[in-house]
N, C-alpha and C positions, 0 to 999 in steps of 0.2 A: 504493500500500500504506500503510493506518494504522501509525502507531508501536508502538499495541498488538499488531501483528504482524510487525513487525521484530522477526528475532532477535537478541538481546542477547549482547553479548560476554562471556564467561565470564572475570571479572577472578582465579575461582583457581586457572585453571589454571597450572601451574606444572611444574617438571623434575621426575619420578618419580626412583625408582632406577635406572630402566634407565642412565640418563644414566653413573653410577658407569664401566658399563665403559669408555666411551672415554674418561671421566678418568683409569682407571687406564692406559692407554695413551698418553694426552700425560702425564701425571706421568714416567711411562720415559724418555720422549721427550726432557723437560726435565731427567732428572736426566743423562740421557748428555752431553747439549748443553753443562747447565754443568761438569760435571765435567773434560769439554776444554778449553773455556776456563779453567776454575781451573790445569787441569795445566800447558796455556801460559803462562798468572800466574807460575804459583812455579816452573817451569823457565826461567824468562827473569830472572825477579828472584831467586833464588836461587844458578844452574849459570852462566846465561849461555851454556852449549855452544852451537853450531850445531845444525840439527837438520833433514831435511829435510820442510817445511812440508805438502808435496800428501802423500807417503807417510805421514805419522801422522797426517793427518786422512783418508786412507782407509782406513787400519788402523782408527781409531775408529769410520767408518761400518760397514765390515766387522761388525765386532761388536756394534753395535747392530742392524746386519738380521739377525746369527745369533739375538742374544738374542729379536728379537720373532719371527722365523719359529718358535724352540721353543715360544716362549710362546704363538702363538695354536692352534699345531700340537696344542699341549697342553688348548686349549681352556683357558686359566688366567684370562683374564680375566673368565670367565663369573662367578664366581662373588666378584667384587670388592665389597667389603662397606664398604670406608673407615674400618677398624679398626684400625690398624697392622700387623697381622701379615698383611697384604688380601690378598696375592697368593699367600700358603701356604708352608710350607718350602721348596717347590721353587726357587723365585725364587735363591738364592744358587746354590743348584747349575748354574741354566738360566745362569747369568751366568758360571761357569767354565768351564762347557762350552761355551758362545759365543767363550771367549777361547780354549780350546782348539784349538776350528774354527779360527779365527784364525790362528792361529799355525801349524797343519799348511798352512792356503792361501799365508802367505807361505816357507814353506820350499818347496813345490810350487812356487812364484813363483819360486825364490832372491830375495827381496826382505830378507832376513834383515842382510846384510851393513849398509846402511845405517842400520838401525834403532838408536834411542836405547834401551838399555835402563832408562836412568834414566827417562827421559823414559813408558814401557810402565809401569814399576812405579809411577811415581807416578800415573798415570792409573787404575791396576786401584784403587790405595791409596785415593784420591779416591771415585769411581765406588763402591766395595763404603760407605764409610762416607752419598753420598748413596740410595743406594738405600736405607739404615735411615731416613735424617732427612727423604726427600721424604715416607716415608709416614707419620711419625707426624704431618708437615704437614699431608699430607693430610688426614690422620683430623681433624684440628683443622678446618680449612677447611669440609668437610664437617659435623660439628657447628656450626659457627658458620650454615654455609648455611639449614641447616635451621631454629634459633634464629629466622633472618630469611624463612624461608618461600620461600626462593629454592629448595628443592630437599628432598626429602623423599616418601614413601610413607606419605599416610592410609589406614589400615589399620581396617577393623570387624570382629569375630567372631562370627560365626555359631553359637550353641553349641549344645548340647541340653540343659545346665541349669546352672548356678552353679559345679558342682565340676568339669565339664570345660572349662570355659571359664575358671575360676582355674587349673589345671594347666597352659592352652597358654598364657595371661597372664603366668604364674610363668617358663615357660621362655622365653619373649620377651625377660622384664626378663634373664635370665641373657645371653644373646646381647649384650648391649647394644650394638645396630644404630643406628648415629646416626640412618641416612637412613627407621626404621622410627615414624611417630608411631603408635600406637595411638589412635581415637579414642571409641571404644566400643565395647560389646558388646551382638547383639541375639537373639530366639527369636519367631519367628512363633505359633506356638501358644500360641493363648487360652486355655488350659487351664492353661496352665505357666508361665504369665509373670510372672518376678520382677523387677517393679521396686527399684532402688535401684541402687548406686553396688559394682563389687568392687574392692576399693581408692581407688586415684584414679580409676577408669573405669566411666562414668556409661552408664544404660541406654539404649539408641538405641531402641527399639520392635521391631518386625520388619521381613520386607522391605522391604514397602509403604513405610516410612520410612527404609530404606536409599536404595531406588529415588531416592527424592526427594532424598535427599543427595547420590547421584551426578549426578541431572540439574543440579542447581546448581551442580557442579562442587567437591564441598566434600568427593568418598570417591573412592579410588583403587583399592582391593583388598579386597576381602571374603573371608574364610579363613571355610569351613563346617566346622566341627568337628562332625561328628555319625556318634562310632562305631559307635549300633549302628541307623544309618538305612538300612531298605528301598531298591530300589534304586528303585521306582517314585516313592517321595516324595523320593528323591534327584535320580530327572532332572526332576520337577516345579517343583523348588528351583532346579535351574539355568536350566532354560526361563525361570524367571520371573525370575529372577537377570538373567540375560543381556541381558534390556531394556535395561538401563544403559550407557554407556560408561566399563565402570571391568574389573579383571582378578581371574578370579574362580577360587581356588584351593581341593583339598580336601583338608584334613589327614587322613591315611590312619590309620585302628583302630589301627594296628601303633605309631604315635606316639604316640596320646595312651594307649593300653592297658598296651602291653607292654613301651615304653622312651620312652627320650626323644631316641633319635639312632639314625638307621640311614641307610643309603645305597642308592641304585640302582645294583646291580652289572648284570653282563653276565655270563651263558654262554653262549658262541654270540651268538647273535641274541636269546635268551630273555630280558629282562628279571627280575631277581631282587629281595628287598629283603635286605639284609647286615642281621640284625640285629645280630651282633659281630663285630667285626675285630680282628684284631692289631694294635695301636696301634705307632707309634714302631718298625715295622719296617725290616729292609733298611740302603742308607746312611744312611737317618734313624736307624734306633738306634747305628750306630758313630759318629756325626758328636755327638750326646748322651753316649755313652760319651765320646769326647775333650774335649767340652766341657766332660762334670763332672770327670775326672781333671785336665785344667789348670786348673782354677779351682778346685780344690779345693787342687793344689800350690801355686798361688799366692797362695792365702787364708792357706795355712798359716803361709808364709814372712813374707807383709808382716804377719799378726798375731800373730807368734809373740811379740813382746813383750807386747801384752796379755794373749795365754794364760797369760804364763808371772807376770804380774803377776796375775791371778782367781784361778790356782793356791795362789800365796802367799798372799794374802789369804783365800779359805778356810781354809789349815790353819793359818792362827793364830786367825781366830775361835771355831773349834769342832772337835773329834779328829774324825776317821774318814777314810775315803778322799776323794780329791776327784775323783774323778770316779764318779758315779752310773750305773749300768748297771743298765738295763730291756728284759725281753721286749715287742716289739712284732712287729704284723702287718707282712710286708715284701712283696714280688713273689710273687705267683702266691699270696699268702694263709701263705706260709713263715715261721717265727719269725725273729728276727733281734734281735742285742744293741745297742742304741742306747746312744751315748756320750753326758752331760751334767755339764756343770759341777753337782756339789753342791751344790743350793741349800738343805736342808732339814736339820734335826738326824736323829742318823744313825738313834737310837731314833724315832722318829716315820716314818720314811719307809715308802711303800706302795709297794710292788717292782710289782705288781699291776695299778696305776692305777684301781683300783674308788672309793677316796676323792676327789672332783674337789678342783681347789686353789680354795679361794675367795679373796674379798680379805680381806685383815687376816689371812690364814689362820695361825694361831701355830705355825704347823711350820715355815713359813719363817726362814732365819738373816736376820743384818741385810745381809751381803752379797748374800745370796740373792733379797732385796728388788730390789736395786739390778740383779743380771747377769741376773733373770726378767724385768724392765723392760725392759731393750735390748737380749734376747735372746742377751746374752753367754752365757747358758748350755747356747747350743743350739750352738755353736762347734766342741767338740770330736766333733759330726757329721761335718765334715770327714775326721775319717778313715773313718770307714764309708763315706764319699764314695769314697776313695783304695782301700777297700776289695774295693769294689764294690758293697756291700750297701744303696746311694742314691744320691739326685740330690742336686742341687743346689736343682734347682726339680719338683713334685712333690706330690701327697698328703700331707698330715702321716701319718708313722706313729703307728696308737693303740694304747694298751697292751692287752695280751690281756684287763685285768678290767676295762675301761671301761666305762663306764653313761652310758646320759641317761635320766632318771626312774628308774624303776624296771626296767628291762630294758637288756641288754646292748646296746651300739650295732649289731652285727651284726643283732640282733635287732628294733631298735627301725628302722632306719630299708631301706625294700626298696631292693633293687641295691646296697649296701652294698659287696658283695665287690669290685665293676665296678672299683672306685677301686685293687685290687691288679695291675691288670691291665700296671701301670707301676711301677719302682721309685719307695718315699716319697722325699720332697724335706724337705729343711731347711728350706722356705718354699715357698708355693704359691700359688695363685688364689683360694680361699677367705681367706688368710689377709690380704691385702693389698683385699678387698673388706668388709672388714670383720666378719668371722667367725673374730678371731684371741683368745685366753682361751678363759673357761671358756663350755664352750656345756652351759648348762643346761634347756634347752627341746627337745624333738623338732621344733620348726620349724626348728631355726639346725641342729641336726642334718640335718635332710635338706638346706636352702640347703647348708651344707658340701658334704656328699657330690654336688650338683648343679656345685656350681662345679667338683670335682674332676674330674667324669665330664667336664665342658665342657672342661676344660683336656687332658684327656687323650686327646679325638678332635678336637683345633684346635690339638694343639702343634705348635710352628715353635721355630728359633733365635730368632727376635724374641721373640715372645711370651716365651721363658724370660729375655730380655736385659730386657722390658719389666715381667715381675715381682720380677726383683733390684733394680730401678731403684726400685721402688713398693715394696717390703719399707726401703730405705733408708731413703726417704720417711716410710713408716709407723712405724719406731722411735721417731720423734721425735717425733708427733702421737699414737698411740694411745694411749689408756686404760684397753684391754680384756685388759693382759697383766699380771698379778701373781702 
């Protein structure tokens, strides 16, 4: 056989996403492993008790085969994305009810008697805080993987013309999937073919030049976005699709049309699509309810010296009340009285919110400057928190006469309402991605409303731990809050 017919080693192929799941399952693995060991550490170098050796390292294993039997039973790993919040709110719960199990087998056992209780508590103590820090490692590793080409899904879109294929582009960047590269976007048809660049993402050709890209080894998934395509030019598309060794998926009308997030439910055996759910149901909304009431009592307490220092400081600058109270849209589209530190002379202020704040804006006091900055003003939300009437993390609530342009925001941007579907937060997803100030544009408008909808069908405890974490952060770097 000539060399010009030796086949060639294919030097890009490389680990897709699939790979993801069984790292999320040695990630588990690894965090149970060290969390025993660490608990061994600081019970030996700390207690010093006795303790016996084979019984708590089989307690440990116990609950590591409860934890992964729910989890896979759950099918949880499927959908392991290496984001931090990867495994989904369930994860904290699969891991007490693992310890649960536990704990009924060894009273079943009487093995109870022996047991170190110090030695139990500091393991669950351990274990609950590596289960937060493996995955935001994760997520890190993962990006870096990808940076280096060691692991990663090149991805093309198939579109029907510029504006559907900037909409499923737009909601991609929202998702921000490390292991996802986009690598462009193509349209077979001669007829309609815009070349140039949407955004960063440059024009591939059509198939034909898909084709070639996968046989080099250089495309891994192709997503057909074509809502309102015949089904005969549809199986043609795949037939001739399918040549390739790459995986080839089809964004459904229902996505790029009529929302931007639905799910595949079940009645019976019937396949359905959910286009809206009840968000943050069930023990996920009392587990949210406890969250925000203790962290709202506890914000109170450790800053009640600064409140009570912004307080003073107002009413010597300027007469009027010092706390500002405004109608905003709250849960289910409800009005609701939002608490803020006074920032503004008392004659000048817009009850309203139809006037947006600009910078330099001369209704602002000189304190006002200062607590609009680093969001001291937003502080005395905490009791609306304690209230019930918000979260913690959340939607911005907007004032009833809010505008972007010339149209009301309800108005101005579709699915708007979506975002009351959860009570407002004191900080949010939009606001720590950089859509915090004045948003003066119907683009940053709808981003907003995008980020909020995302936050609100992908919240988990992490995720709300993980944007407290990033609003901190953001105090101190941004520029866009006056």
């Amino acid at each position: 056989m000539t060399s010009a017919l030796r086949p060639v080693r294919n030097k890009y192929v490389r680990f897709t996403s699939n790979v993801l799941r069984s790292g999320g399952i040695l990630n588990d693995a690894f965090c149970f492993l060290m969390s025993y060991l660490l608990t061994v550490f600081v019970y030996r170098m700390w207690l010093g008790y006795y303790y016996d050796v084979r019984l708590h390292a089989t307690v440990v294993i116990v609950t590591a085969i409860n934890f992964f039997l729910i989890r896979i039973s759950r099918d949880a790993y499927s959908a392991f994305r290496g984001q931090g919040d990867d495994l989904g709110s369930g994860t904290f719960l699969d891991f007490l009810v693992a310890i649960t199990l536990t704990g009924f087998t060894l009273i079943q056992f009487n093995e109870t008697a022996d047991l170190s209780q110090r030695f139990i508590l500091i393991f669950i103590a351990i274990c609950f805080a590596m289960l937060i820090f493996t995955r935001l490692m994760f997520r890190r590793f993962v990006w870096i993987s990808m940076r280096h080409g060691i692991i990663g899904q090149r991805v093309a879109i198939y579109g029907a013309d510029r504006e559907i294929t900037s909409r499923l582009l737009e909601l991609l960047e929202i998702e921000r999937l490390p292991h996802i590269n986009i690598i462009g976007f193509a349209d077979d048809r001669k007829t309609r073919v815009e070349t140039g660049m949407i955004g960063r993402f440059p024009y591939l050709g059509g198939f034909e030049e898909m084709l070639e890209l996968a046989r080099r080894g250089m495309l891994d998934q192709i997503i057909v976005a074509l809502p309102m395509v015949q089904q005969e030019r549809l199986n043609k598309i795949i037939e001739e699709l399918s040549a390739g060794a790459i995986d080839i998926c089809i964004m459904p009308r229902e996505f790029l049309v009529l929302r931007d997030r639905y799910r595949v439910n079940y009645i019976g055996s019937l396949p359905v699509l959910s286009v809206w759910q009840q968000p943050v149901r069930d023990l996920d909304g009392i587990l949210k309810e406890v969250q925000d009431r203790l962290l709202a009592l506890i914000g109170l307490i450790i800053l009640a010296p600064l409140l009570l220092l912004t307080a003073l400081a107002i009413r010597l600058e300027s007469k009027g009340p010092i706390l500002f109270k405004q109608k905003r849209f709250g849960f289910n589209n409800l009005e609701i009285e939002v608490l803020k530190f006074r920032s503004m002379y008392v004659d000048r202020q817009d009850v309203t919110g139809g006037e947006r704040t600009r910078k330099g804006d001369p209704r602002i006091t000189r304190v006002g400057r200062i607590i609009r900055r680093t969001s001291i003003d937003e502080l005395p939300q905490l009791i609306n928190v304690l209230r019930g009437e918000m979260s913690i993390v959340g939607p911005r609530p907007h004032a009833l006469g809010m505008r972007v342009g010339d149209a009301y925001y309800h108005d101005a941007v579709r699915g708007y309402a979506a975002r009351h579907r959860v009570k407002p937060g004191i900080t949010g997803l939009a606001q720590v991605r950089g859509l915090r100030g004045e948003i003066d544009t119907i683009e940053r408008a709808k981003q907003r409303v995008e980020y909020d909808k995302y936050y609100i069908e992908n919240w988990s405890p992490l995720l709300d731990l993980r944007i407290i974490l990033e609003t901190v952060f953001k105090l101190v770097w941004d520029r866009h809050a006056y």
